[in-house]
C-alpha positions as CSV (number, residue, x, y, z in Angstrom):
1,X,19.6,-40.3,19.3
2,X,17.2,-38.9,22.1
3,X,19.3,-36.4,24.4
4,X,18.3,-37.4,28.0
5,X,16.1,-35.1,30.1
6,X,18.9,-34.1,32.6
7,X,21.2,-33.2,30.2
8,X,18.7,-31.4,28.1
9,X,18.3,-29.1,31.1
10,X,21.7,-28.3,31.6
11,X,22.1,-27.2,28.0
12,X,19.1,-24.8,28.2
13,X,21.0,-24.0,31.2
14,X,24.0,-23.4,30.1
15,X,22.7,-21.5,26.9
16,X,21.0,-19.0,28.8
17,X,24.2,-18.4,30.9
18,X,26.0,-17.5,27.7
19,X,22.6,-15.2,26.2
20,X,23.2,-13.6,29.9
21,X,26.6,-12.6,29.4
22,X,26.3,-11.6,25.6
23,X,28.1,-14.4,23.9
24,X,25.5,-14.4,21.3
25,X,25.0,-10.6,20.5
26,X,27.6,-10.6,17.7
27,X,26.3,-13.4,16.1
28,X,23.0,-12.7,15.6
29,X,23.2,-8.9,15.5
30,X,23.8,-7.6,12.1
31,X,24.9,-4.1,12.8
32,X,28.7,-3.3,12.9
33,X,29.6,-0.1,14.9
34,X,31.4,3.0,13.8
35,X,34.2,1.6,14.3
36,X,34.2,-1.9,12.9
37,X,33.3,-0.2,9.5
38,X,35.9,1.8,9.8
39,X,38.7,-0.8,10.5
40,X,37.2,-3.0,8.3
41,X,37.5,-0.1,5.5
42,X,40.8,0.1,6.2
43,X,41.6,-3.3,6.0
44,X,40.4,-3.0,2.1
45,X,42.3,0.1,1.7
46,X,45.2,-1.8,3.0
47,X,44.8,-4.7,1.2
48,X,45.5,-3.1,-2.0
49,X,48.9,-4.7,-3.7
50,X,50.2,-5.1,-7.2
51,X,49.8,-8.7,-6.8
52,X,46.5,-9.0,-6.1
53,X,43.3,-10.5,-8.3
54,X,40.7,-7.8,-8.8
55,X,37.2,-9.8,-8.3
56,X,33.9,-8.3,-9.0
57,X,33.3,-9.1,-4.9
58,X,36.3,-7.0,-4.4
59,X,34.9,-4.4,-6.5
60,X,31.3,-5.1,-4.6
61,X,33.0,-4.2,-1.2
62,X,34.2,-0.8,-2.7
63,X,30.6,0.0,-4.0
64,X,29.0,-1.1,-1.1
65,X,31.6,1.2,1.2
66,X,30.7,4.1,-1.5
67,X,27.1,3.9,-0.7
68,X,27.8,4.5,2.7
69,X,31.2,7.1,2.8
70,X,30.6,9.0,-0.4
71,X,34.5,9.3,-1.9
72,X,35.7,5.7,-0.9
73,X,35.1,4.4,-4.7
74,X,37.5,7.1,-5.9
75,X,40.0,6.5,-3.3
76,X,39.9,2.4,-3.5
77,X,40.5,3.2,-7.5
78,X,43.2,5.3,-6.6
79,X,45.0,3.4,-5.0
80,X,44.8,0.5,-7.4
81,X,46.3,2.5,-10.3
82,X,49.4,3.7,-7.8
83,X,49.4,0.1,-7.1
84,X,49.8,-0.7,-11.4
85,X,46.1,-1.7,-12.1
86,X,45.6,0.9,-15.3
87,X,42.3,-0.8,-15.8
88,X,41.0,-0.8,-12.3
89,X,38.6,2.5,-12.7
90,X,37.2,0.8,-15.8
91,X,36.8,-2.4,-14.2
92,X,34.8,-0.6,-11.2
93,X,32.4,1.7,-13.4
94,X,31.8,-1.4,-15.1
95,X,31.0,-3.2,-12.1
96,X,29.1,-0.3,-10.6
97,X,26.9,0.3,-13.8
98,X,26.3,-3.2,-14.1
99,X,24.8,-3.6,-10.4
100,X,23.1,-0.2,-10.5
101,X,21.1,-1.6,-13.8
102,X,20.9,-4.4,-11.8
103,X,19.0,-2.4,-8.9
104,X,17.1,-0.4,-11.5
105,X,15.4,-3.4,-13.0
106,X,14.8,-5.1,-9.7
107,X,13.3,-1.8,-8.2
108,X,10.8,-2.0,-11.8
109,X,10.3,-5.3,-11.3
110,X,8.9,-4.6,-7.8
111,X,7.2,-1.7,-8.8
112,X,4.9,-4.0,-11.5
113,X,3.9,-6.5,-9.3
114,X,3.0,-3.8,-6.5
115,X,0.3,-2.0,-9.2
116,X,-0.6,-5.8,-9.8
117,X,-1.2,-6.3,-6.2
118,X,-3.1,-3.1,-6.0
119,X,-5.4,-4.0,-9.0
120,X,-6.4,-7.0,-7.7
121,X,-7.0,-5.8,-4.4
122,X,-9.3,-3.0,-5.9
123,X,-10.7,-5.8,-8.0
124,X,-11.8,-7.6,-5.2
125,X,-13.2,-4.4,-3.2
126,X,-15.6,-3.7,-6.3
127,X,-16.6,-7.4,-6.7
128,X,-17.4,-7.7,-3.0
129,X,-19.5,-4.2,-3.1
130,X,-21.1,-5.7,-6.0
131,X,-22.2,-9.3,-4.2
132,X,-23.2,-7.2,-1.2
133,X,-25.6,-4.5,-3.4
134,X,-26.9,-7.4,-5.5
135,X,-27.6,-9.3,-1.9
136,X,-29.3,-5.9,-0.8
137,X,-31.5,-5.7,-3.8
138,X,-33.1,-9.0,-3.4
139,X,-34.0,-7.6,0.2
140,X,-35.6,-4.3,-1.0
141,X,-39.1,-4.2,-1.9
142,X,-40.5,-2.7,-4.4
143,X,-41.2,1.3,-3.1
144,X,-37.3,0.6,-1.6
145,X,-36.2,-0.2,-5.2
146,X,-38.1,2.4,-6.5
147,X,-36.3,5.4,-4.3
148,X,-33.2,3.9,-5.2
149,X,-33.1,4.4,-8.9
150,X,-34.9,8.1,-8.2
151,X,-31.4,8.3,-6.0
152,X,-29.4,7.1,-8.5
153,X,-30.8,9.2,-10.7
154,X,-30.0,12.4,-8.8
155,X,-26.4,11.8,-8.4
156,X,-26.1,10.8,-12.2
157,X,-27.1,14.6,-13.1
């Protein structure tokens, strides 16, 4: 269904009004401030209960606020075992060796295909100086193509 021209307009309209007053800024911007982290840190922290079901995406949250504030894993874990979860530090180093092997092989990964990349691309430089001497040679006449092997011969001793 076509949306008519008039009410097209007041859309655009009324979207810019909202982009004006910042209605938009939280949605499409990423970054939480200081203190968003920190409440939402909390809110893990807080979460914490006998009752609950330990998920790896639980345990994700706590390695991903350890990455940032150094000391949360260990306090997260702590609070689980006071909480009756005996097997929560296990279940985190787990979790955090598994995802750091994860990383590891990822960052190798990347790492092979960027040599790759730069092989090819020195590949390329060395067969377009090649087409562009060869093109050069057919242009040289014979004294020209004389000087250049004496020259050539020079730099080889």
């Amino acid at each position: 269904m076509k949306i008519p021209e008039s009410e097209m307009q007041q859309r655009l309209i009324d979207f810019d009004k909202a982009c004006d007053e910042g209605f938009f800024c939280t949605m499409f911007d990423p970054v939480m401030s200081q203190e968003e982290t920190q409440t939402n840190k909390d809110m893990l922290l807080k979460s914490i209960n006998p009752e609950m079901r330990l998920t790896e995406s639980f345990f994700k949250r706590i390695y991903a606020y350890e990455l940032t504030y150094p000391g949360f894993a260990e306090e997260a874990v702590k609070r689980l075992e006071d909480a009756g979860s005996t097997k929560s530090r296990g279940y985190y180093e787990q979790f955090s060796r598994k995802y750091r092997q994860q990383e590891e092989e990822t960052l190798r990964n990347t790492g092979e295909w960027y040599v790759q990349q730069l092989k090819k691309q020195q590949e390329d430089t060395e067969r377009k100086e090649v087409i562009k001497w060869e093109k050069n040679v057919k242009k040289m006449s014979q004294s020209e193509l004389l000087n250049s092997l004496e020259n050539f011969k020079s730099a080889g001793s």
